[in-house]
ROSE-4610 file (N, C-alpha, C; in Angstrom, 1 decimal, always signed):
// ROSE-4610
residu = [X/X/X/X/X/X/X/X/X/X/X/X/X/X/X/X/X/X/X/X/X/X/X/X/X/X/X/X/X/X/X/X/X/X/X/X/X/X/X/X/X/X/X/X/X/X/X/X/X/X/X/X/X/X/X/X/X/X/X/X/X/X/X/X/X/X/X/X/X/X/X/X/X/X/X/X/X/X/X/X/X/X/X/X/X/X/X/X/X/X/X/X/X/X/X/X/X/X/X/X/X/X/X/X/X/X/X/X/X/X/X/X/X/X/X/X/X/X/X/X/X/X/X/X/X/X/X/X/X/X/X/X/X/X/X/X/X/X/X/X/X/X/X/X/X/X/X/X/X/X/X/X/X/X/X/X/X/X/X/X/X/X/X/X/X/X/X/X/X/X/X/X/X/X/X/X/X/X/X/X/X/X/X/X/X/X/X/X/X/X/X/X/X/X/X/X/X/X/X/X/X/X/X/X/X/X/X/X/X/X/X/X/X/X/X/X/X/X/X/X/X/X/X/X/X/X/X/X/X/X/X/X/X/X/X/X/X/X/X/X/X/X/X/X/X/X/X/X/X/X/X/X/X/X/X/X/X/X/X/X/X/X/X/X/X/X/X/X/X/X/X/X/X/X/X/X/X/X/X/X/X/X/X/X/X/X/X/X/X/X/X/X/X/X/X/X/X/X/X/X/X/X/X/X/X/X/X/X/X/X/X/X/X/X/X/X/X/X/X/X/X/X/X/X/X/X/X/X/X/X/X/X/X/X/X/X/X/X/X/X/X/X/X/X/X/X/X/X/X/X/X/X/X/X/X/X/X/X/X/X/X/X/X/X/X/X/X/X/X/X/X/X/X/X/X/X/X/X/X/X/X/X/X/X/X/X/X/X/X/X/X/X/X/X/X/X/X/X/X/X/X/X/X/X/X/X/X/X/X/X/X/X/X/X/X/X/X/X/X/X/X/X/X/X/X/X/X/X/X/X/X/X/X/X/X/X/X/X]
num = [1/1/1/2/2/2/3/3/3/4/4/4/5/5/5/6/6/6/7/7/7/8/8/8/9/9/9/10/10/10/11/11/11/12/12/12/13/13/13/14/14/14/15/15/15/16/16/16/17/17/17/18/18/18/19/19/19/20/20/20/21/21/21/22/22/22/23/23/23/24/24/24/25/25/25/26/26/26/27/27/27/28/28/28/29/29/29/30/30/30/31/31/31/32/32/32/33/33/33/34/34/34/35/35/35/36/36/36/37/37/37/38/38/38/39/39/39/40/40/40/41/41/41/42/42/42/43/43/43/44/44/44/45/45/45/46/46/46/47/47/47/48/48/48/49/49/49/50/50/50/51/51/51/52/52/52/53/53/53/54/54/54/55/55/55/56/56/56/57/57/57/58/58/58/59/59/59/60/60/60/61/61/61/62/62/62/63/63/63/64/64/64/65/65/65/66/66/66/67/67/67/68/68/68/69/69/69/70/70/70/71/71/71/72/72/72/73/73/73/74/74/74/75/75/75/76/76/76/77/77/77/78/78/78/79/79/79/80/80/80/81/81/81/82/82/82/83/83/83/84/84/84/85/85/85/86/86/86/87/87/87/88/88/88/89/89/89/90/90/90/91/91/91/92/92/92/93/93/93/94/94/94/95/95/95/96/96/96/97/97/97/98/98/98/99/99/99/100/100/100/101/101/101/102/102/102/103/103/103/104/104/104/105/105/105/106/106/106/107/107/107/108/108/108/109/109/109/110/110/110/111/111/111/112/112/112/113/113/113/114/114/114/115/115/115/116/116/116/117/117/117/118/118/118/119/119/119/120/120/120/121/121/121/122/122/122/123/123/123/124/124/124/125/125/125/126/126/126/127/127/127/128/128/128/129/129/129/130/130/130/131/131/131/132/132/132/133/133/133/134/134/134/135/135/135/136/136/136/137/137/137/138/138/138/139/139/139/140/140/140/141/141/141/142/142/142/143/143/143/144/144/144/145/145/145/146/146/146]
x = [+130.3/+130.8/+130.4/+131.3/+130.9/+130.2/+129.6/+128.8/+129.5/+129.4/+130.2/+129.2/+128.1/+126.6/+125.7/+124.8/+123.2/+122.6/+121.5/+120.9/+119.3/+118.4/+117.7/+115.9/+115.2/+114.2/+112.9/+112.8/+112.4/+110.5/+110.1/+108.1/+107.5/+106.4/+106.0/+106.8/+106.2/+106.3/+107.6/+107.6/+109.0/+109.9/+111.0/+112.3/+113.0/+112.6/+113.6/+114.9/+115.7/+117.1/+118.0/+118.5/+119.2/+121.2/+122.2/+123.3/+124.5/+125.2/+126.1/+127.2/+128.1/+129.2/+130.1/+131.3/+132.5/+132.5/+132.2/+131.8/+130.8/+129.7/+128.4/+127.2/+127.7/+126.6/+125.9/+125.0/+123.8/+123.6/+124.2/+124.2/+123.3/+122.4/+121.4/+120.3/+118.8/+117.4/+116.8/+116.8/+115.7/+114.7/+113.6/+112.8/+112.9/+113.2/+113.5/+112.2/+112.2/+111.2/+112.6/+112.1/+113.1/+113.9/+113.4/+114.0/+115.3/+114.7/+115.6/+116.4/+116.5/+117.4/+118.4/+118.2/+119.1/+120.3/+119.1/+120.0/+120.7/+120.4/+121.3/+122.3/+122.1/+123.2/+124.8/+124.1/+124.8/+125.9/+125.7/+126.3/+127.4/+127.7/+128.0/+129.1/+130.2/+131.5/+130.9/+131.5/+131.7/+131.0/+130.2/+129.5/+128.8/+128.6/+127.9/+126.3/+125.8/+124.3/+123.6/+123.0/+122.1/+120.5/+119.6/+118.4/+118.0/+116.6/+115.8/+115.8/+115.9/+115.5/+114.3/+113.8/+112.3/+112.4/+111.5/+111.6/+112.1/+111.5/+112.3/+113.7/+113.9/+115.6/+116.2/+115.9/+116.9/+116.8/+116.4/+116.2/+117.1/+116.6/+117.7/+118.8/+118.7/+120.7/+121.4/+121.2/+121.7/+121.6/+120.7/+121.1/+122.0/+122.0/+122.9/+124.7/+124.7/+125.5/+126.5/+125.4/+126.0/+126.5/+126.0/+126.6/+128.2/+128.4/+129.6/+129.6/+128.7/+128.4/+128.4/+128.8/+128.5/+127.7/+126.4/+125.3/+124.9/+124.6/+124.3/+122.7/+121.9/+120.6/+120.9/+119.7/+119.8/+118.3/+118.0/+116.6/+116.1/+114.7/+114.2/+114.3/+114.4/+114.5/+115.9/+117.0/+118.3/+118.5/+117.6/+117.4/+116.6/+115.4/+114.6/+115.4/+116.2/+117.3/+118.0/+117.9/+119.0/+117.8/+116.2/+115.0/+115.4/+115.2/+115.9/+114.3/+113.7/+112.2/+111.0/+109.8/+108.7/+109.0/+108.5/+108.9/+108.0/+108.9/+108.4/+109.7/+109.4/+110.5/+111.7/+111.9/+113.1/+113.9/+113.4/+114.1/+114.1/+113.7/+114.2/+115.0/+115.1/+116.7/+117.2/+117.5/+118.9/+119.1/+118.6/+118.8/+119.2/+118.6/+119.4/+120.4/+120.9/+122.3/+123.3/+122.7/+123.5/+123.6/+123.1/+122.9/+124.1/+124.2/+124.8/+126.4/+126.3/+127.5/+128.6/+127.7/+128.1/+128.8/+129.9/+130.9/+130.1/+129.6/+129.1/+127.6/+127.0/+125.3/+125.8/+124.7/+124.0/+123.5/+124.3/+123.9/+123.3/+122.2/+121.3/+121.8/+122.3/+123.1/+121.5/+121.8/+121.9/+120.9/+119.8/+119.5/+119.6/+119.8/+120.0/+118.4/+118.3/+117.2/+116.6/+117.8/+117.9/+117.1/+117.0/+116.2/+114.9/+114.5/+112.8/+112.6/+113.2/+113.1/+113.0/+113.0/+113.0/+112.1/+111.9/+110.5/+109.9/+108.8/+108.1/+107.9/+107.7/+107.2/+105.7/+105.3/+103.8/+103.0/+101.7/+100.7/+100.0/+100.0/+99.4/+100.4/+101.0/+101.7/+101.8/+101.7/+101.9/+103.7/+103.4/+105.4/+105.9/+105.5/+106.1/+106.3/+105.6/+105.9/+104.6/+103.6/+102.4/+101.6/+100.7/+99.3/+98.6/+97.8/+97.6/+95.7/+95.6/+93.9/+93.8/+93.1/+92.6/+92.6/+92.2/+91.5/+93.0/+94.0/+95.2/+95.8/+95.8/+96.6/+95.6/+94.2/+93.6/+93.7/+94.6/+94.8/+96.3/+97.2/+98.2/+98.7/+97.6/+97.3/+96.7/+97.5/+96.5/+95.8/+95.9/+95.5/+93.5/+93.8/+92.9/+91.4/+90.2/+89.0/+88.5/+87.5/+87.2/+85.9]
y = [+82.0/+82.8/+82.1/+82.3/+81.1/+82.7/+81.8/+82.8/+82.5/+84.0/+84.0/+84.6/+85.2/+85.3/+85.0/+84.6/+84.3/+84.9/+85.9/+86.4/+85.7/+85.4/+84.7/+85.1/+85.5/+86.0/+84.7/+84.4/+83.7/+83.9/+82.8/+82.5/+81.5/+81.3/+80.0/+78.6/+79.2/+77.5/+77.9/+78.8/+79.3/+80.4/+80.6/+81.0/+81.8/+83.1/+83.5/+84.1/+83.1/+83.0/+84.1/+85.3/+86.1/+85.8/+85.0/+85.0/+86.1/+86.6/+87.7/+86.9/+87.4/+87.2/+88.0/+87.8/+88.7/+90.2/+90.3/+91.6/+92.1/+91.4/+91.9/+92.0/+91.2/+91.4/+89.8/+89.4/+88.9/+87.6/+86.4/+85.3/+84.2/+84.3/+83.6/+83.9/+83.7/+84.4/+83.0/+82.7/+81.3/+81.6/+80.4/+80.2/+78.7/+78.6/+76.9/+77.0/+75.4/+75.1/+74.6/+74.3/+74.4/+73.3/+72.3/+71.2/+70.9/+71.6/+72.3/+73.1/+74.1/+75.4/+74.6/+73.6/+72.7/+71.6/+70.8/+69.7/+71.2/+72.6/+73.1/+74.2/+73.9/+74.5/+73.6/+72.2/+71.2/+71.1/+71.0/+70.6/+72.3/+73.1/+74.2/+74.6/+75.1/+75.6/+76.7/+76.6/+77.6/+79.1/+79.7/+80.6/+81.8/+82.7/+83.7/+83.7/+83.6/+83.5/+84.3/+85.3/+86.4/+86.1/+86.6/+86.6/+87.1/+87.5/+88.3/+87.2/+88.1/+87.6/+87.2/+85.6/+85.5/+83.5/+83.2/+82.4/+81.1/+81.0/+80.2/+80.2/+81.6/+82.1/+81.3/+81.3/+80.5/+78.9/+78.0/+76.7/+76.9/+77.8/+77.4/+77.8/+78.8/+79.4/+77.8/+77.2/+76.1/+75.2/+75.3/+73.7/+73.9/+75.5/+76.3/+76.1/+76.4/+76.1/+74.8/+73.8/+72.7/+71.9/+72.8/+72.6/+72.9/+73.9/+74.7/+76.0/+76.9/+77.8/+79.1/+80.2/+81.2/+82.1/+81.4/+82.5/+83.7/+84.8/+86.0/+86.1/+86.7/+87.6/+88.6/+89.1/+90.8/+91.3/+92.1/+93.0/+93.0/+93.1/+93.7/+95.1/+95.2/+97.5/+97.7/+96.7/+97.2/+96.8/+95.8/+95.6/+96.6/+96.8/+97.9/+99.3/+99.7/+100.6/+100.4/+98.7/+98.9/+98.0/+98.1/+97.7/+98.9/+98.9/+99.8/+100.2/+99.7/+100.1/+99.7/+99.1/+98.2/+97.5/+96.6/+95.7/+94.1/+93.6/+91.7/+91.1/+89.6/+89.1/+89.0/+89.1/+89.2/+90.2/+91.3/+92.6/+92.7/+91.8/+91.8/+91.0/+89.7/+89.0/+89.7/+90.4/+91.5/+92.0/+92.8/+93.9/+93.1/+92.1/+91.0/+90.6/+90.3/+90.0/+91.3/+92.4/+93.6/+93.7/+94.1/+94.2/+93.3/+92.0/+91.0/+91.5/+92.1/+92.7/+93.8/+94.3/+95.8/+95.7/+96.4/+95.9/+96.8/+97.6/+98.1/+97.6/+96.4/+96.0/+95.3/+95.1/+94.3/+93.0/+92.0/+90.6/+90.5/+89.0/+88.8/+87.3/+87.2/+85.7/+84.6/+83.2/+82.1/+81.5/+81.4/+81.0/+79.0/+78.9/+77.0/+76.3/+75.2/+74.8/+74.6/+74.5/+74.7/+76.2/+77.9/+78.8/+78.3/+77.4/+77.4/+77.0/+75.3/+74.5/+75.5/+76.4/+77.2/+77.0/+76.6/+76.6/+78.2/+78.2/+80.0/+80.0/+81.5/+82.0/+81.8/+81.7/+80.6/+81.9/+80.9/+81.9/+82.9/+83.3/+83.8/+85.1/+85.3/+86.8/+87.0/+88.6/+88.9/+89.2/+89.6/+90.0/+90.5/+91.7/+92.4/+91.5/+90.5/+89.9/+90.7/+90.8/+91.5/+90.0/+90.1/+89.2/+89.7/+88.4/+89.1/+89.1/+88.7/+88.8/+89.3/+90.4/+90.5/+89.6/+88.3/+87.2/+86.5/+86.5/+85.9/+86.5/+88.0/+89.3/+88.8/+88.6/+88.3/+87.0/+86.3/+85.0/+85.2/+86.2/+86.0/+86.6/+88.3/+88.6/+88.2/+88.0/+87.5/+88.4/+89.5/+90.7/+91.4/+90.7/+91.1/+90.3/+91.2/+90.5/+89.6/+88.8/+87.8/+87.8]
z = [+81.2/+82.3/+83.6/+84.5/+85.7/+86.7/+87.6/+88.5/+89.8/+90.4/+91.2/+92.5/+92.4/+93.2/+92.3/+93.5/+93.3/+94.1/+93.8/+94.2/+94.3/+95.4/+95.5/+96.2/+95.5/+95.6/+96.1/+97.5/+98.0/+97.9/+97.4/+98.1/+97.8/+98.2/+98.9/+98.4/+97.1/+96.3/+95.5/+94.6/+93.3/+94.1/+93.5/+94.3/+92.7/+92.5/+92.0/+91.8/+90.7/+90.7/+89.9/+90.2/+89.5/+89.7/+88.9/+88.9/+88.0/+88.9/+88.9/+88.3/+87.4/+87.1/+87.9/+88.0/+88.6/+88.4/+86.8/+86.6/+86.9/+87.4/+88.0/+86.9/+85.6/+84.3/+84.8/+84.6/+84.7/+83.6/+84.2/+83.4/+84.0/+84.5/+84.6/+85.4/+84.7/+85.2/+85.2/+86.5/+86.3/+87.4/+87.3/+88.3/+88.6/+90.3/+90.9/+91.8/+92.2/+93.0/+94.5/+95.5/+96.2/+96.1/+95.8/+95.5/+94.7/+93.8/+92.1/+92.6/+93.3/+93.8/+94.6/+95.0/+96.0/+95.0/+94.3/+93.5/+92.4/+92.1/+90.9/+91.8/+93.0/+93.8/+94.3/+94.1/+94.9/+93.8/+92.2/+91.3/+90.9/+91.8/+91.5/+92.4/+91.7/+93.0/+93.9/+95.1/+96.3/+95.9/+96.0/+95.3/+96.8/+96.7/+97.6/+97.5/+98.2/+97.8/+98.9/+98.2/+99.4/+99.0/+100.0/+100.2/+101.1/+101.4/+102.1/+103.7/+104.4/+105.6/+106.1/+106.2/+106.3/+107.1/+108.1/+108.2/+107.6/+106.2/+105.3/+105.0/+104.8/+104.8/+105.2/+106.6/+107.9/+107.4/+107.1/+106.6/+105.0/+104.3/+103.0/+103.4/+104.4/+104.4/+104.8/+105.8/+106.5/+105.7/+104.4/+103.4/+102.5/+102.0/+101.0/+101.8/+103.1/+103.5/+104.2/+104.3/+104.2/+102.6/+102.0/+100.4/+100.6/+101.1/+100.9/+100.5/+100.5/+99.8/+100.9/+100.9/+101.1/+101.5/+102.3/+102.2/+103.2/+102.8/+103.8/+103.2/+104.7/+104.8/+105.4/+104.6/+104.6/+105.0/+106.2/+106.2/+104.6/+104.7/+103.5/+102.9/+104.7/+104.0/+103.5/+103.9/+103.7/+102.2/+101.1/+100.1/+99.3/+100.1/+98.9/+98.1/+98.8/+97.9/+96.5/+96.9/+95.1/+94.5/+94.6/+93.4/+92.4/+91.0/+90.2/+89.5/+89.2/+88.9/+89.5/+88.8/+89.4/+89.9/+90.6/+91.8/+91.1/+91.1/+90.0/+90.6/+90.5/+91.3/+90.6/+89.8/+88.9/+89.6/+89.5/+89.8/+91.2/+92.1/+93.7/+93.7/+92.7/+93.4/+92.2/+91.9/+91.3/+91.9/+92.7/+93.9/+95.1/+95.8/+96.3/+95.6/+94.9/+94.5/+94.5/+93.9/+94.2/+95.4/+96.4/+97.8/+98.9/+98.1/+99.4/+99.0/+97.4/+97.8/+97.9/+98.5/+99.3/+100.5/+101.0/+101.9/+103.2/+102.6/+104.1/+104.5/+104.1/+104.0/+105.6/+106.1/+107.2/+107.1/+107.9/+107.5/+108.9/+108.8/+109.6/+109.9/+110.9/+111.4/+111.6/+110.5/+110.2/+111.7/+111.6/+113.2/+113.1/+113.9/+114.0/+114.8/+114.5/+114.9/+116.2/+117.2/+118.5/+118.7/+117.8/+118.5/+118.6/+117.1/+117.0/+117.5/+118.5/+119.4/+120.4/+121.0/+122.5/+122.9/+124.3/+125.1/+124.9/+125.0/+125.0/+126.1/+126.1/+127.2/+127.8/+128.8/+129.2/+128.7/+128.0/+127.5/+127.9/+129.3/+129.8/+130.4/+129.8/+129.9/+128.3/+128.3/+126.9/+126.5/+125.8/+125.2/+126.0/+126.4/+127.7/+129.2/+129.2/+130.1/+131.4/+131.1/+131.9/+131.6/+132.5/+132.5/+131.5/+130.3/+129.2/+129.3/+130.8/+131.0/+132.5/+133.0/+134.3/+135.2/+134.7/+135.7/+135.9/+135.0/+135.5/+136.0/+136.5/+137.5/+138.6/+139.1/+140.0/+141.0/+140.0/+140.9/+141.1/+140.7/+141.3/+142.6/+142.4/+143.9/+145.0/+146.0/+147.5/+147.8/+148.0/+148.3/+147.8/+146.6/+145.7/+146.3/+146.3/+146.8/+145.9/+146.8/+146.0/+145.8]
């Protein structure tokens, strides 16, 4: 049976592989290393491939898709709904594979290397954009005694 999704349960080192037939029965349960997940993607037609949203994501979606391949991320929470029992990696890329194909699911756009490259914001303000120490609000007021 040819597979028509892969559902892709991403971590550190192993990546497990759950593939969907057309009919949505379940023709292949592997475990890749990422290397492996790449050379047994490259030798394979045009295919949909979902996974969890997670820094790494963003790096395989962009190799997966310079294959030729179809890939969508998805939130985790918008995945936890179709886990069907205990939670083992098997049974999260099935529910990632069910999940990527749902016509009403939420994809998470592909970031390019140009975002991680962004200059940050200088250390010394916090997220909000406030002084993230007294002593750095003190030197920026004139006002303030000395």
């Amino acid at each position: 049976m040819e597979i028509t999704t892969l559902g892709v349960d991403l971590s550190k080192a192993t990546f497990h592989v759950i593939g969907l037939s057309a009919r949505g029965e379940i023709v292949l349960r592997r475990k890749f290393s990422c290397k492996q997940l790449l050379v047994y993607t490259s030798n394979r037609p045009s295919m949909l491939i979902g996974m969890e949203a997670c820094g790494g994501a963003h790096f395989l979606g962009r190799a997966l898709r310079e294959q030729g391949h179809e890939v969508r991320l998805m939130p985790a929470q918008y995945v936890k709904p179709y886990v069907k029992t205990n939670k083992n990696d098997y049974l999260d890329a099935e529910a990632i594979a069910e999940a990527v194909q749902r016509p009403t699911m939420r994809f998470v756009p592909i970031k390019t290397t140009d975002f991680f490259n962004r200059p940050q914001r200088p250390s010394r303000f916090n997220s909000r954009g406030r002084p993230s120490t007294m002593r750095s609000y003190h030197h920026q007021r004139s006002d303030w005694p000395r």
